[in-house]
N, C-alpha and C positions, 0 to 999 in steps of 0.2 A: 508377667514374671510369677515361678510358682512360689507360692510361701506356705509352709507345712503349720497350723494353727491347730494343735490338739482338739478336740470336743471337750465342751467344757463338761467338768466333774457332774453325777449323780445333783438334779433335785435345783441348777439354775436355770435349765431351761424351761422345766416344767411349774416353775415357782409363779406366783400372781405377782402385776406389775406391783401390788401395794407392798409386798411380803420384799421382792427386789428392793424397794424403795427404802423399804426400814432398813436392811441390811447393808446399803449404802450408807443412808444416815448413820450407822452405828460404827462403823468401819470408818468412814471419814470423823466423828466425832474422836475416836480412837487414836487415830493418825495426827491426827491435829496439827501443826505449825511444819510438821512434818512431809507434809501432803500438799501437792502444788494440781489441782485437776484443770486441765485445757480443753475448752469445748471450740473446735472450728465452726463457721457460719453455716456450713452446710449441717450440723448433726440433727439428730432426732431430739422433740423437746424431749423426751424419755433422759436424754442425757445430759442435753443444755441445762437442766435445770441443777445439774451437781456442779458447774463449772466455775470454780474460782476467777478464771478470767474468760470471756471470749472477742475472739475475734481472727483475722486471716493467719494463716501459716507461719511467716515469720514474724510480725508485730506478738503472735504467742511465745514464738521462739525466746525471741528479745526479754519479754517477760519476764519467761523462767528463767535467762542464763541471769537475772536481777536481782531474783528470790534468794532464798534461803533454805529452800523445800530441799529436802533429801531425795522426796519421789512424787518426780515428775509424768503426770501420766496422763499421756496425751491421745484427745479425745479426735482424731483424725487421722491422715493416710499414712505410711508409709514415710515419701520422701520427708513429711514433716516434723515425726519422730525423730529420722535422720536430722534434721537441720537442727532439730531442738539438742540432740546431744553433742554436734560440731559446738554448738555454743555456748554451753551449761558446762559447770565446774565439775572437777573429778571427783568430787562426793556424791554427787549427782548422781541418780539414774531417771534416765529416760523410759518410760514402758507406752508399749501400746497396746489396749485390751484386745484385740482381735489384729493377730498376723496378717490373714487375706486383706486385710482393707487397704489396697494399694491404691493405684491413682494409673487408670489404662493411659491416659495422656505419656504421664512419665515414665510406662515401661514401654512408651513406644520411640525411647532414645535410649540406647545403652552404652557403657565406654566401649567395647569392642568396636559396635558400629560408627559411632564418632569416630573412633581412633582409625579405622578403615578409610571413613571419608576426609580424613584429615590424609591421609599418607594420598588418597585419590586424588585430590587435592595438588597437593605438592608434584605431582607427576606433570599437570597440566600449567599450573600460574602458581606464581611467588607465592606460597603460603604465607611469607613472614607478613603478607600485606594482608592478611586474612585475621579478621579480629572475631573471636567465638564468642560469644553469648549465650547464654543457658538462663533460661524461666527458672523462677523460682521449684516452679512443679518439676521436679529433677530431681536423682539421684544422687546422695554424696559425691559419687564417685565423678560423676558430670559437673558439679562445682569444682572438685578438685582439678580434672583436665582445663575447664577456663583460669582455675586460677593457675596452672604450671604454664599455660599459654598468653598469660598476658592481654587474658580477659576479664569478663566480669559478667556476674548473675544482677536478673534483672527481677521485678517483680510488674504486675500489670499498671501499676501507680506510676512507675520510676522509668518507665521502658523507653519513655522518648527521651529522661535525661541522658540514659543509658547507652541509647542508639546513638546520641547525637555528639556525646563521649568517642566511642568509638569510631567513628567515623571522619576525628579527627586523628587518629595515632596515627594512621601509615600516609596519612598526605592524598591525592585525589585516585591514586589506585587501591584504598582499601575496601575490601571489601566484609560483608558482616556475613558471617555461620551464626544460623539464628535456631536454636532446638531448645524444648522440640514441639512447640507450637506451632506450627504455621499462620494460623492465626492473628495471634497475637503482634509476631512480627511483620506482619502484612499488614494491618491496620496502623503500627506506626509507623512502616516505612512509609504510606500514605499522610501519617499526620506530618511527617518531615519533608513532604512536595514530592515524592518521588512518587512514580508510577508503576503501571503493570509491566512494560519493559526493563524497568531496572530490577523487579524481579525475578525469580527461577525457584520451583521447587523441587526437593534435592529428595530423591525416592531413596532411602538405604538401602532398600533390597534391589536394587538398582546397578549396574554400572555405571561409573559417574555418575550415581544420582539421578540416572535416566535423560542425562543431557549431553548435549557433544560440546567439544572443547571450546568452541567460540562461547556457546550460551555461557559456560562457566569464566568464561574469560573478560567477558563484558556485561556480568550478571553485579548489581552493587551488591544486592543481598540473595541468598543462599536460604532458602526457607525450607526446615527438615518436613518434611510430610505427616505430622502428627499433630493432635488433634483431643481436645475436650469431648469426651463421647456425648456431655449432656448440654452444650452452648452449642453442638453442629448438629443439634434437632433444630435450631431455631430457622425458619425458612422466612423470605420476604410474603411469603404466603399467608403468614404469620401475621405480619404486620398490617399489609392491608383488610386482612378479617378483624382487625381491630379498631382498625380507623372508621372503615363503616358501620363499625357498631358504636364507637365514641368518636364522634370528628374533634371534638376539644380534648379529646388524651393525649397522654405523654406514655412515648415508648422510649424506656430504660433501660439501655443493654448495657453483657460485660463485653470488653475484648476480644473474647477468647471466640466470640460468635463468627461469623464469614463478614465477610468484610459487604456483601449484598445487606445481610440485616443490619449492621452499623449504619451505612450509608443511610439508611430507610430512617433510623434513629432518630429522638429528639438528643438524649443524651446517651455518654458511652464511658461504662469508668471501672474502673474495681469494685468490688467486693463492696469495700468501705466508701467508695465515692457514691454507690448504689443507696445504702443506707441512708447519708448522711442526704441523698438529693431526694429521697422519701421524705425526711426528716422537712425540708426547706419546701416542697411540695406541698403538704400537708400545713405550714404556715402560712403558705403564699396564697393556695390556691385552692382549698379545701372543698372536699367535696368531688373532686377532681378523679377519672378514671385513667388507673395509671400500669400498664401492664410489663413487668419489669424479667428479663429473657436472664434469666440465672437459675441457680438449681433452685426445687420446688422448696425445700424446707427452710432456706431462707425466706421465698414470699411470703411460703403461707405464716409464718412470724413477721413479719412487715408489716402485712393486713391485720393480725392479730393487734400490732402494736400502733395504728394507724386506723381506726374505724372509721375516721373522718372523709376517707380514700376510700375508692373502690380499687381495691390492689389483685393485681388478677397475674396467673403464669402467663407469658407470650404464648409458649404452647400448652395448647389448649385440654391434651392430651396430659399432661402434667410428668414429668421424667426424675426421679431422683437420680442422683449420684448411688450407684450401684454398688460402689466399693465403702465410699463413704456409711454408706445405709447398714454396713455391717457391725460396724462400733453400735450395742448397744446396752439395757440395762444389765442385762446377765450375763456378759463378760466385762463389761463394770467391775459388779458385786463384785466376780470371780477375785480381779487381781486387784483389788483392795482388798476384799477377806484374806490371800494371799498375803499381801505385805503384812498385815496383823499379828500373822502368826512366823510372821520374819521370813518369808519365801517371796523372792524377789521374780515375777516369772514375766515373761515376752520382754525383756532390756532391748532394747534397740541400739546396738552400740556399732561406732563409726571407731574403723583403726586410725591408730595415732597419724600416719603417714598422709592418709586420705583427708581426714580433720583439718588439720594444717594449711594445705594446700583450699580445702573449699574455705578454711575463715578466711584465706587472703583472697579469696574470689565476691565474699561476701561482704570484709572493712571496703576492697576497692568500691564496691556497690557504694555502702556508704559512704566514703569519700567522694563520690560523685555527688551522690544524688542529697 
């Protein structure tokens, strides 16, 4: 998806990190009680290190809509700004310093193409028996279709309360629209006993999904064809060049990885269950080589925070998050020296109509999970 992100003014890109650094400290000491800054797990320390709070996508969300901050300004993608402003009070502004930094996973599900495969849908088997689901990594607008249909958004933590949810609403003919990870939803439709028959991945640029009417007829789940660009580096190829290099390691993957690398896995979690199984790692078993298949700027912070570990990327090759990598100090500065001088610039704002619709896609979450 394009998003038009100005060049930033004369004198921050060619500024020294130190001279950045004071300019933030001065701009946020300015801003004070005012100023709410969000650093997601993936960012550059350059940035992590201004963040009032860090941690995944919507636990930041949750955060700020808590606060008090006036200016919210969040240190991650696109969809996350979005969610952070579906939840955040109308005094609130949400900003995100760098426009382009989207999330390629979530512009590879749009409402149009949903809305197409939903109508494609309904041509062939009872849609009302068809329960949608949308990842967190999503578009407002993608929350708000599960929330008019009688779904609900999941996050990678919650996904098997979520699925397991769902799959009771319509009775043994329901079926789950899972976007836009494939991934994601194919390692817990596996953690909930199902198998590679029960399901079908659903190509949107496709007719039907690239399937004929039985597959879709007798498919439980519906897996959209989209994809974390930096968890589908990770190969089983991966894993045993690890093994033979550490036979007593622990391989720690996210979800989002192929369900070949899971399987190969010692453990498999979020974001936060990654952390928190370094954390229990490092107590239990120190000294321990532990090679953990997520984006690189979280490891190499792991290791940093962990010397007791040999903490190492599955790939070997090392992959940042591309989109993510563009939040950095000097479009920071920028929209904090902005707010300073009372110019409010990149707002991230979600219409009333579409808001609505995704907070009730996203209390259902919580009411589940």
């Amino acid at each position: 998806m394009l998003r038009l992100q100005t060049p930033l003014p004369e004198g921050y890109s060619t500024s020294t990190p130190e001279d950045l650094a004071s300019r933030i400290e001065a701009a946020k000491a300015a801003l004070g009680e005012r100023l709410m800054i969000l650093g997601h797990h993936y960012q550059r320390d350059e940035v992590m290190r201004w963040a009032d709070a860090r941690g995944d996508s919507f636990g930041l969300s949750r955060l700020a809509a808590a606060s008090d901050a006036e200016y919210v300004v969040f240190c991650g993608v696109h969809f996350m700004a979005e969610s952070a402003d579906v939840l955040t009070g109308s005094h609130q502004k949400v900003i995100l310093p760098d426009l382009n930094a989207g999330c390629s996973m979530a512009d590879m599900a749009d409402l149009e193409s949903v809305e197409e495969a939903w109508e494609a849908l309904g041509e062939v088997t009872d849609v009302e028996a068809v329960v949608p689901i949308t990842y967190m990594n999503s578009a407002a607008a993608l929350k708000a279709f599960v929330g008019r249909h009688d779904g609900a958004v999941c996050t990678s933590s919650n996904a098997r309360k979520i699925l397991t949810w769902a799959l009771d609403q319509r009775g043994p003919a329901t079926k789950i629209l899972f976007f836009p990870d494939q991934h994601l939803g194919r390692n817990t439709a596996y953690q909930l006993g199902y198998d590679a028959d029960d399901m079908s991945v659903w190509d949107p640029r496709a007719v039907l999904g690239g399937l004929d009417e039985v597959t879709v007829k007798e498919s439980r789940f519906l897996l959209w064809k989209g994809h974390c660009s930096v968890h589908q580096r990770f190969r089983p190829a991966h894993v045993e060049a690890f093994r033979a290099d550490h036979p007593d390691g622990v391989v720690v993957t996210h979800p989002e990885c192929s369900h070949e690398v899971v399987t190969l896995s010692d453990e498999v979690g979020s974001t936060d269950y990654i952390i928190a199984a370094l954390d229990r790692i490092d107590r239990e078993r120190p000294g321990t080589a532990v090679a953990v298949a997520t984006e690189i700027h979280l490891v190499q912070r792991l290791a940093a925070e962990h010397p007791g570990l040999t903490v190492v990327s599955l790939d070997p090759l090392i992959c940042p998050c591309s989109t993510m990598f563009r939040i950095d100090a000097a479009h920071l500065a920028w929209v904090l020296e902005e707010l300073v001088q009372g110019r409010v610039v990149n707002q991230i704002t979600v219409d009333p109509g579409t808001a609505n619709d995704a907070r009730v896609a996203l209390q259902r979450m919580l009411d589940i999970s």
